[in-house]
MIMI-35032 format. One record per residue (C-alpha): residue number from 1; residue in one letter; x, y, z negated. Coordinates in nm, 4 decimals, m for minus. Layout:
<padren = NUM&roti = A&x = X&y = Y&z = Z>
...
This chain:
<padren = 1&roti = X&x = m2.1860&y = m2.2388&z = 0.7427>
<padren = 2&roti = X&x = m2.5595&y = m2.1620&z = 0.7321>
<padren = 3&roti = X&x = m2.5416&y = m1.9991&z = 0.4123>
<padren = 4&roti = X&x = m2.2441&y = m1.7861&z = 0.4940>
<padren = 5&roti = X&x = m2.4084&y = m1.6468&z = 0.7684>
<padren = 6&roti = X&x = m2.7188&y = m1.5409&z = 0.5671>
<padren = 7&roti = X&x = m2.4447&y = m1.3699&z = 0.2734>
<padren = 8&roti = X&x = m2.3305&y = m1.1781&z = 0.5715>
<padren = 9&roti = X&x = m2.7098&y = m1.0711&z = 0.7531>
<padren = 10&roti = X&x = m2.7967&y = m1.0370&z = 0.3881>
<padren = 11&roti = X&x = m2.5466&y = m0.7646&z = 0.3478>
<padren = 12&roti = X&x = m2.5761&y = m0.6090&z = 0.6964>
<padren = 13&roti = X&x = m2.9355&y = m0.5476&z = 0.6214>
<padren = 14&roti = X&x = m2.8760&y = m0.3936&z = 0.3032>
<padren = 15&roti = X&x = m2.6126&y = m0.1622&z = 0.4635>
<padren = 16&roti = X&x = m2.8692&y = m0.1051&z = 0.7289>
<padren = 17&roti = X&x = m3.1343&y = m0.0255&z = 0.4543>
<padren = 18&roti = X&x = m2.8930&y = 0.2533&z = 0.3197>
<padren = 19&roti = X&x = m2.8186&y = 0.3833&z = 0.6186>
<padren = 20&roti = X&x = m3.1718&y = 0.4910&z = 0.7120>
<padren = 21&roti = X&x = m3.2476&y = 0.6031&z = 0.3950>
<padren = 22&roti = X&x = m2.9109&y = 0.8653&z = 0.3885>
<padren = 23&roti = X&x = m3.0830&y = 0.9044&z = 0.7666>
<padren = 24&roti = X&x = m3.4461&y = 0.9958&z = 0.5819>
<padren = 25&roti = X&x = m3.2978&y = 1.2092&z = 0.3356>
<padren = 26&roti = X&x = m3.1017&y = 1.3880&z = 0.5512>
<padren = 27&roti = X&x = m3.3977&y = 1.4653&z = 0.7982>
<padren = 28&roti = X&x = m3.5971&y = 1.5576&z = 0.4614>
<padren = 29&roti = X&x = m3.3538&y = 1.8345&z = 0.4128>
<padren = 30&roti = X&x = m3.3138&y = 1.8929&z = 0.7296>
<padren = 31&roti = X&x = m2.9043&y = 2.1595&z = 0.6566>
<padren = 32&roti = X&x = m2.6282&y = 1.9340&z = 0.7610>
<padren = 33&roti = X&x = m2.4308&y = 2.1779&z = 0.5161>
<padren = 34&roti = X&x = m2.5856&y = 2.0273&z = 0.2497>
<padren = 35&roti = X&x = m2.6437&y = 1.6495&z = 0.3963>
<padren = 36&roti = X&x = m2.5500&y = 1.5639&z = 0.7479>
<padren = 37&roti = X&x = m2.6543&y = 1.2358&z = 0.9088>
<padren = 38&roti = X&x = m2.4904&y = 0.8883&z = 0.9071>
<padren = 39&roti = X&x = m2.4707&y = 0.9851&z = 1.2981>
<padren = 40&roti = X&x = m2.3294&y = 1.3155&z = 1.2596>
<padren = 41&roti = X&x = m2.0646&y = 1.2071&z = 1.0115>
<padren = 42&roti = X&x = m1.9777&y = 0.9063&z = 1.2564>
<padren = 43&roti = X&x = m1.9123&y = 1.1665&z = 1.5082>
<padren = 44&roti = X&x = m1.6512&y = 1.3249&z = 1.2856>
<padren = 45&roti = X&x = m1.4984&y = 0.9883&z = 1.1962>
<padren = 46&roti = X&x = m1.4092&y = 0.8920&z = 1.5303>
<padren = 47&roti = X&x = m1.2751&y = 1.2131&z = 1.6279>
<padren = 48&roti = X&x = m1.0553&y = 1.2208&z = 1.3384>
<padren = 49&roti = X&x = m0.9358&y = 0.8776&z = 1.3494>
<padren = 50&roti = X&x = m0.7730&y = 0.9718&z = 1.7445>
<padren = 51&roti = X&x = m0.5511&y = 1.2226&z = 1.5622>
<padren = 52&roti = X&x = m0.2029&y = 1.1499&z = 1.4483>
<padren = 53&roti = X&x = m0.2868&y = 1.3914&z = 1.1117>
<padren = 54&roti = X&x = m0.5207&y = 1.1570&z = 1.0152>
<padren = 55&roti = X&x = m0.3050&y = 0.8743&z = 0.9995>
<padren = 56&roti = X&x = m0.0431&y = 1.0186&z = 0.8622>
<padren = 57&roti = X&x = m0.2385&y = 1.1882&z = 0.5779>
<padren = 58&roti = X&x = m0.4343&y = 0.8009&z = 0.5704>
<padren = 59&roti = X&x = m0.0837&y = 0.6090&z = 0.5016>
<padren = 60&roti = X&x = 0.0738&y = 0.8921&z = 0.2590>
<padren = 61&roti = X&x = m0.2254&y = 0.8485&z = 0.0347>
<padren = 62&roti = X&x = m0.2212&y = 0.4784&z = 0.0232>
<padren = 63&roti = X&x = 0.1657&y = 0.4696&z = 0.0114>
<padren = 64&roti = X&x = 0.1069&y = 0.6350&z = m0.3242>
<padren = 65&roti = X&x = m0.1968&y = 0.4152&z = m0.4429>
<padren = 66&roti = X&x = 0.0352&y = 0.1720&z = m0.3692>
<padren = 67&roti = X&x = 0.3602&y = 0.2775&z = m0.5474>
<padren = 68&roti = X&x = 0.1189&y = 0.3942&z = m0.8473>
<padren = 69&roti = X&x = m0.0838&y = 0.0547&z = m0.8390>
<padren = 70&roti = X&x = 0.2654&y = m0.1701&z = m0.8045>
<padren = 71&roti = X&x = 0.4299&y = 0.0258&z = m1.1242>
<padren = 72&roti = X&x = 0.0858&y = 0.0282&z = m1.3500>
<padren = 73&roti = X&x = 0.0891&y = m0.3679&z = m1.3031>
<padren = 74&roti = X&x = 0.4042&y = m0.4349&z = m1.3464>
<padren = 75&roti = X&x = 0.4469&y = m0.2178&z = m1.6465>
<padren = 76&roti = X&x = 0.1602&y = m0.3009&z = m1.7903>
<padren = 77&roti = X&x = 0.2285&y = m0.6885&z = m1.7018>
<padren = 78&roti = X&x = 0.5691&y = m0.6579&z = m1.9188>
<padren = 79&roti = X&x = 0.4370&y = m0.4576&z = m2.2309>
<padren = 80&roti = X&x = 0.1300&y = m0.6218&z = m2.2720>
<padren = 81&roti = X&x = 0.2891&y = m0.9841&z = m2.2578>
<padren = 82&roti = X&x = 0.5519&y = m0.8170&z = m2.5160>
<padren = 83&roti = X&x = 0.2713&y = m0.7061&z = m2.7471>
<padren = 84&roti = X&x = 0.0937&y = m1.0171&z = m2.7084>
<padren = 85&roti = X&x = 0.4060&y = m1.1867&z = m2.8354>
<padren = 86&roti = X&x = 0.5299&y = m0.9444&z = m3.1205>
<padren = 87&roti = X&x = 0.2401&y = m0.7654&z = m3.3499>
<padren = 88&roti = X&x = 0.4994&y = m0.5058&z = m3.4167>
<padren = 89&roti = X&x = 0.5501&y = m0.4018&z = m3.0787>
<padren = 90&roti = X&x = 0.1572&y = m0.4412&z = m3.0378>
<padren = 91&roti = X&x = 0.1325&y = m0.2081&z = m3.3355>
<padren = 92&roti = X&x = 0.3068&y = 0.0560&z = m3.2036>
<padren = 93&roti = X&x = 0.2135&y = 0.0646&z = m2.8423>
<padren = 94&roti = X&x = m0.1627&y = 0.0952&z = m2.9955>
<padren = 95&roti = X&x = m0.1407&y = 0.4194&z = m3.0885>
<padren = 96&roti = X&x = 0.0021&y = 0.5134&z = m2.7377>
<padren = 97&roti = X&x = m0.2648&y = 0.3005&z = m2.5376>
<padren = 98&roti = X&x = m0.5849&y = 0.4673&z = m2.7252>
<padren = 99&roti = X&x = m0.4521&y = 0.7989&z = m2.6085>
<padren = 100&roti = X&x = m0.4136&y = 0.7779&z = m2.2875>
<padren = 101&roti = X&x = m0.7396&y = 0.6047&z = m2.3112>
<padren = 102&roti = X&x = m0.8750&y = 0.9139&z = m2.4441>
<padren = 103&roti = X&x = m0.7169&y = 1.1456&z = m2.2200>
<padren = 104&roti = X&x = m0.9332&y = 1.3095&z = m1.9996>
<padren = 105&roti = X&x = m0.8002&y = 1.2196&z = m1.5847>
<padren = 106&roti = X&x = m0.8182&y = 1.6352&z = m1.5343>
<padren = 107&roti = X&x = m0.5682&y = 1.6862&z = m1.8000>
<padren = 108&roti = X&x = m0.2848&y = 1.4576&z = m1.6941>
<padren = 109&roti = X&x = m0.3406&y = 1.5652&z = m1.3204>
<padren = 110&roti = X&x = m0.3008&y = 1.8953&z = m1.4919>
<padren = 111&roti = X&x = 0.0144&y = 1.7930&z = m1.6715>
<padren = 112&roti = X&x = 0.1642&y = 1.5965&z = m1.4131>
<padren = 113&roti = X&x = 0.1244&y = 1.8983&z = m1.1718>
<padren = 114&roti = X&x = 0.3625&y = 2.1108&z = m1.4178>
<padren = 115&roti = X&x = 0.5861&y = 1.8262&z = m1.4278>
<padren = 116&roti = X&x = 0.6455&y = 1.6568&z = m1.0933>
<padren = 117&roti = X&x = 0.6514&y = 1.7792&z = m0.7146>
<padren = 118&roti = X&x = 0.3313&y = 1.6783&z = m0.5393>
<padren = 119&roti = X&x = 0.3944&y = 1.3561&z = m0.4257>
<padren = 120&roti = X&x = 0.4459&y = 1.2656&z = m0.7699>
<padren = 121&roti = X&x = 0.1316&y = 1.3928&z = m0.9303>
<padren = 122&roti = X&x = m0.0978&y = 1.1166&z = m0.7999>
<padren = 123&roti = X&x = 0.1693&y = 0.8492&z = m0.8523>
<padren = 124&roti = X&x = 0.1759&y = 0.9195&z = m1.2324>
<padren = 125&roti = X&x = m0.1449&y = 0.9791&z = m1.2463>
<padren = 126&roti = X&x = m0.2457&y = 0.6121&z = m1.1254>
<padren = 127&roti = X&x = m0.0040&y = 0.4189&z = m1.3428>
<padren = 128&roti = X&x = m0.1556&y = 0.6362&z = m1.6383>
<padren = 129&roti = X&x = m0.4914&y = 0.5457&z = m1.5425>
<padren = 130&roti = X&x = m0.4456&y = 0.2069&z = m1.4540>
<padren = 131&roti = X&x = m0.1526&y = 0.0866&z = m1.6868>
<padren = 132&roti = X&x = m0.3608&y = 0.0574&z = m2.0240>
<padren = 133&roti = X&x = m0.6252&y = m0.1816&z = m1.8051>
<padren = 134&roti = X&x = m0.3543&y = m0.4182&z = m1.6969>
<padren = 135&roti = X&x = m0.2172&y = m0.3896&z = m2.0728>
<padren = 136&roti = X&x = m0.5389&y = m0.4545&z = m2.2335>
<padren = 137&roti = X&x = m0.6335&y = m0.7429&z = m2.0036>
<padren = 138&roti = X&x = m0.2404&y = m0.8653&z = m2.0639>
<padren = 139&roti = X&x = m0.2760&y = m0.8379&z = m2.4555>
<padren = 140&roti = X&x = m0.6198&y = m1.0517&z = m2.4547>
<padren = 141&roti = X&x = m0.5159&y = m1.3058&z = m2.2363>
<padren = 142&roti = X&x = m0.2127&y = m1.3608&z = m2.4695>
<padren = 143&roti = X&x = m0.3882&y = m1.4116&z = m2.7614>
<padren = 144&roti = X&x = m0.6750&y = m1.6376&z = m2.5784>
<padren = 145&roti = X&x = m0.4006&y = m1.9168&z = m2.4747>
<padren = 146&roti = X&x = m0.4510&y = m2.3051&z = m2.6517>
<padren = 147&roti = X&x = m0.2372&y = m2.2425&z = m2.9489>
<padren = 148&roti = X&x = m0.2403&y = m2.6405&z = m2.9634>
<padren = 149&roti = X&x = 0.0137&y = m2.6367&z = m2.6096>
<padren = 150&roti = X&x = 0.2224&y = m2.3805&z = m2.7898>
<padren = 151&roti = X&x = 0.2779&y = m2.5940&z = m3.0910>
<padren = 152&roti = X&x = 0.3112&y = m2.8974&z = m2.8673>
<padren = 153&roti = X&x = 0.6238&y = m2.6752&z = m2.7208>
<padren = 154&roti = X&x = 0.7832&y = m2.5780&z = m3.0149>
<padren = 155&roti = X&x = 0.7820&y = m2.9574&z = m3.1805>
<padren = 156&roti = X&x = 0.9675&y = m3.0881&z = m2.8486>
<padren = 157&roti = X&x = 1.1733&y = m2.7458&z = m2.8935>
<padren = 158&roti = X&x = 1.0907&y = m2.6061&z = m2.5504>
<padren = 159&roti = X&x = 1.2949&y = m2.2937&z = m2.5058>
<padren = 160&roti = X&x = 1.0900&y = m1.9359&z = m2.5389>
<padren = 161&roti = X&x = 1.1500&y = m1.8587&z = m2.1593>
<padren = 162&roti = X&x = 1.0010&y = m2.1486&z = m2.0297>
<padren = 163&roti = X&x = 0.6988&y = m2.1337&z = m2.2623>
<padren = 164&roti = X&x = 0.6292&y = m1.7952&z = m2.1404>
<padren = 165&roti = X&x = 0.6837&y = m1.9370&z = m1.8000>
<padren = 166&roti = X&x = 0.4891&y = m2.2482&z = m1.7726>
<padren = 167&roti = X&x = 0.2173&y = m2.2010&z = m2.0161>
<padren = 168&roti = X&x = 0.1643&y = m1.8075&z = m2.1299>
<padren = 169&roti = X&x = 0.1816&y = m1.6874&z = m1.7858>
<padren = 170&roti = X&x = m0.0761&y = m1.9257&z = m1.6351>
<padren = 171&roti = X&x = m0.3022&y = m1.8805&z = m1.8851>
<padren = 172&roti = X&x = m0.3070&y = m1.4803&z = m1.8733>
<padren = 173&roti = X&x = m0.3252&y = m1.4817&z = m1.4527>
<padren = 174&roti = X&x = m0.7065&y = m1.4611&z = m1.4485>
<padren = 175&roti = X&x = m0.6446&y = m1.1462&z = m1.6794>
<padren = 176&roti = X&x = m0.4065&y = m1.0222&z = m1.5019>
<padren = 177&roti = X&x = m0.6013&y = m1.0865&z = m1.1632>
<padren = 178&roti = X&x = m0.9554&y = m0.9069&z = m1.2901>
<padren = 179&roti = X&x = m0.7199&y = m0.6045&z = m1.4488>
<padren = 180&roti = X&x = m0.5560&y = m0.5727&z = m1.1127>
<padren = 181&roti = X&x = m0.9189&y = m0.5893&z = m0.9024>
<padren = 182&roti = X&x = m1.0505&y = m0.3129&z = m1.1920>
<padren = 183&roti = X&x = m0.7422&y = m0.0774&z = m1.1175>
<padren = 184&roti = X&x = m0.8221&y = m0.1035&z = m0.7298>
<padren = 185&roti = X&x = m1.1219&y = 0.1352&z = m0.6537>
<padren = 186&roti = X&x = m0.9842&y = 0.3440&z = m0.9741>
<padren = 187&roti = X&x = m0.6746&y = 0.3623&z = m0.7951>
<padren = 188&roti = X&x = m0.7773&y = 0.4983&z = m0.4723>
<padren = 189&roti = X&x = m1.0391&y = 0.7521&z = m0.6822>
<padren = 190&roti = X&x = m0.7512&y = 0.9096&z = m0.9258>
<padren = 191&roti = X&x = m0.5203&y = 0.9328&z = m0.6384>
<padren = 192&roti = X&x = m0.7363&y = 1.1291&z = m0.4273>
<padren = 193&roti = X&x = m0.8585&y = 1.3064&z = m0.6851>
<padren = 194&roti = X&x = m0.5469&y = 1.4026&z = m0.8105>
<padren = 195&roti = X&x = m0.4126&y = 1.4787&z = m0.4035>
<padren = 196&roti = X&x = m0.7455&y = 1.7300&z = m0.4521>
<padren = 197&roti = X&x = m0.5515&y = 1.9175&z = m0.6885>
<padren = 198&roti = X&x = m0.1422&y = 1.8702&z = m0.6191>
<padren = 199&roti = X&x = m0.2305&y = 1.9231&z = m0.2152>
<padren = 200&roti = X&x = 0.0376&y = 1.6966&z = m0.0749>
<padren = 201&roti = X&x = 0.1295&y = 1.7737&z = 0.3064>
<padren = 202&roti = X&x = m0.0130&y = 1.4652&z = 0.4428>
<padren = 203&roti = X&x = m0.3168&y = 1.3314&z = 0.1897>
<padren = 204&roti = X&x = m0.6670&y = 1.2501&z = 0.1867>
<padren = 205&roti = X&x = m0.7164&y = 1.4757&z = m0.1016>
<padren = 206&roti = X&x = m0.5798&y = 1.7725&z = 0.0999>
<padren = 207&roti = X&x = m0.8642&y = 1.7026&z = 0.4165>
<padren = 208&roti = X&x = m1.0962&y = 1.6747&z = 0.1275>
<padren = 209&roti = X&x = m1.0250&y = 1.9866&z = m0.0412>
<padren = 210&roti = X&x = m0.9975&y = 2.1903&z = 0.3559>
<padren = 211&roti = X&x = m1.3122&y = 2.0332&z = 0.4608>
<padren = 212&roti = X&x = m1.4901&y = 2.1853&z = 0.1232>
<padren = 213&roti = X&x = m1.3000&y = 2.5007&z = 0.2008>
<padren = 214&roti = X&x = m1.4336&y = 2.5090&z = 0.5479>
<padren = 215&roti = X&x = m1.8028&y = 2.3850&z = 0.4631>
<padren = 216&roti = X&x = m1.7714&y = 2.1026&z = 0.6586>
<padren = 217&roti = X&x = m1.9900&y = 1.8558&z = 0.4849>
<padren = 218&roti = X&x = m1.9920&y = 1.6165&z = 0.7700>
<padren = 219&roti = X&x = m1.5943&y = 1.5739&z = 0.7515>
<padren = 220&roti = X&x = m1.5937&y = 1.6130&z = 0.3803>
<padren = 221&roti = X&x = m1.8273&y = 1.2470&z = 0.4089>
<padren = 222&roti = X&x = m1.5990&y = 1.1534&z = 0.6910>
<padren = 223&roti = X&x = m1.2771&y = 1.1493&z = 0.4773>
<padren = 224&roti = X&x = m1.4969&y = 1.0125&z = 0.1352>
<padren = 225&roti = X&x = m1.5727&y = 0.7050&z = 0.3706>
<padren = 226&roti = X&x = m1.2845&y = 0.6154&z = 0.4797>
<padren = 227&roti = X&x = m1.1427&y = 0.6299&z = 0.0988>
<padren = 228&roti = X&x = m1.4372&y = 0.3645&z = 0.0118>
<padren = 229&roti = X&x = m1.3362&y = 0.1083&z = 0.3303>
<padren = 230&roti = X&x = m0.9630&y = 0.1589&z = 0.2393>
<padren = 231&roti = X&x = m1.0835&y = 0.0723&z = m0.1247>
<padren = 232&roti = X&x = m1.2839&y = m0.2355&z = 0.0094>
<padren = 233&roti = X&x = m1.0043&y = m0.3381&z = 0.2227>
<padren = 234&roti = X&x = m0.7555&y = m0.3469&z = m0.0375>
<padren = 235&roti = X&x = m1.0074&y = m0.5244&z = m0.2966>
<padren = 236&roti = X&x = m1.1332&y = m0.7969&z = m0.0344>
<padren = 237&roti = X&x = m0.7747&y = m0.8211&z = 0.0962>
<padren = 238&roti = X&x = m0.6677&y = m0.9077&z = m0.3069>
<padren = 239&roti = X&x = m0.9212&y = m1.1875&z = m0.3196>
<padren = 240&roti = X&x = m0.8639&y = m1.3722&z = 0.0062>
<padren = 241&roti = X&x = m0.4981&y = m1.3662&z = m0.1548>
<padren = 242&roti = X&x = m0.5899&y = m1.4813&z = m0.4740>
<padren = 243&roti = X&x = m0.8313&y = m1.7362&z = m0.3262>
<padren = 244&roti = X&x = m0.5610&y = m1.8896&z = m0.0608>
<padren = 245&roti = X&x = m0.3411&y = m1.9270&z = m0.3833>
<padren = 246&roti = X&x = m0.5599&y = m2.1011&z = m0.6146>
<padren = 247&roti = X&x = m0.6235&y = m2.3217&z = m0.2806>
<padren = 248&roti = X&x = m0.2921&y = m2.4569&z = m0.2695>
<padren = 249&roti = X&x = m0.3011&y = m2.4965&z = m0.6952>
């Protein structure tokens, strides 16, 4: 008990420590155009979050982090267990996974803007983004299971499904799990990014991209911070999941 309450103080202060020096800078350069003040962007927050736009614009962005985020894993769940089964199929998915690797985040929100409506953009832009991190991690975990319990299986003839079931995809969860914690903040940061660009109705990216517009630096921090607690949310909501799970295990 003790020591959980000095994690938490710990991190309070730490916050705190931040907080007064964004409050130090800001007084240092004294234009709220340029930097505005923790208390000054606070003021903005809390006027924003008592409008209906806000929450509407708030839940269409994370409905699509969340539709992106959902098809990334499992896609990248299902052809990375598949290519950590067959070299072939590893083979030629290789080629595919270094280039979207390698493709810059501007061009495919580029690309996807000449090919889908804006809702769409930031959906495809996540699972492109996030997919080849769940693959990877997929792939590795594969090849990293006790090839001992898989030739255990196959003397007592254990059918394919069930080795998949009971002793590939146990062994690959804690891959799966840090791939899925990587792809969290990324996921919230390409979708906005790529809202920035497709301007959605209702989206974060859209406020962010109005606020610039309007030089409104204190709402431009406004809507960036409420990104990063939605991000935190998400990540710390993940683990408390993950950790209730391996509870009950």
């Amino acid at each position: 008990m003790k020591i959980s309450i000095i994690k938490k103080s710990r991190k309070i202060t730490i916050l705190i420590f931040w907080l007064l020096i964004w409050e130090l800078c800001s007084l240092f350069v004294n234009q709220s155009l340029f930097l505005p003040s923790p208390l000054e962007v606070l003021k903005v927050l809390l006027t924003l979050i008592t409008e209906t736009y806000f929450w509407k614009s708030v839940f269409s962005s994370i409905s699509r982090v969340i539709i992106g985020l959902f098809l990334s894993i499992v896609i990248g769940i299902i052809a990375g267990v598949a290519s950590g089964l067959n070299k072939f199929i590893e083979e030629i998915l290789n080629p595919l996974i270094l280039g979207i690797r390698a493709i810059p985040v501007m061009s495919i929100i580029i690309l996807a803007l000449v090919w889908f409506k804006s809702y769409y953009v930031s959906v495809f832009t996540a699972i492109l983004t996030c997919f080849p991190i769940v693959y990877t991690n997929v792939v590795e975990g594969i090849k990293n299971v006790d090839i001992k319990l898989i030739e255990m299986a196959q003397i007592y003839k254990v059918k394919k499904k069930y080795i998949i079931k009971d002793i590939y995809l146990p062994s690959i969860r804690p891959y799966i799990v840090s791939g899925v914690l990587m792809c969290l903040g990324l996921g919230f940061k390409v979708t906005v990014s790529s809202e920035v660009l497709s301007t959605p109705k209702y989206s974060i990216g859209l406020n962010l991209l109005n606020s610039k517009s309007m030089l409104d630096t204190s709402e431009l921090f406004a809507w960036t911070i409420v990104v990063i607690l939605f991000s935190f949310i998400f990540e710390r909501t993940f683990k408390s999941y993950i950790e209730k799970i391996d509870k009950r295990n």
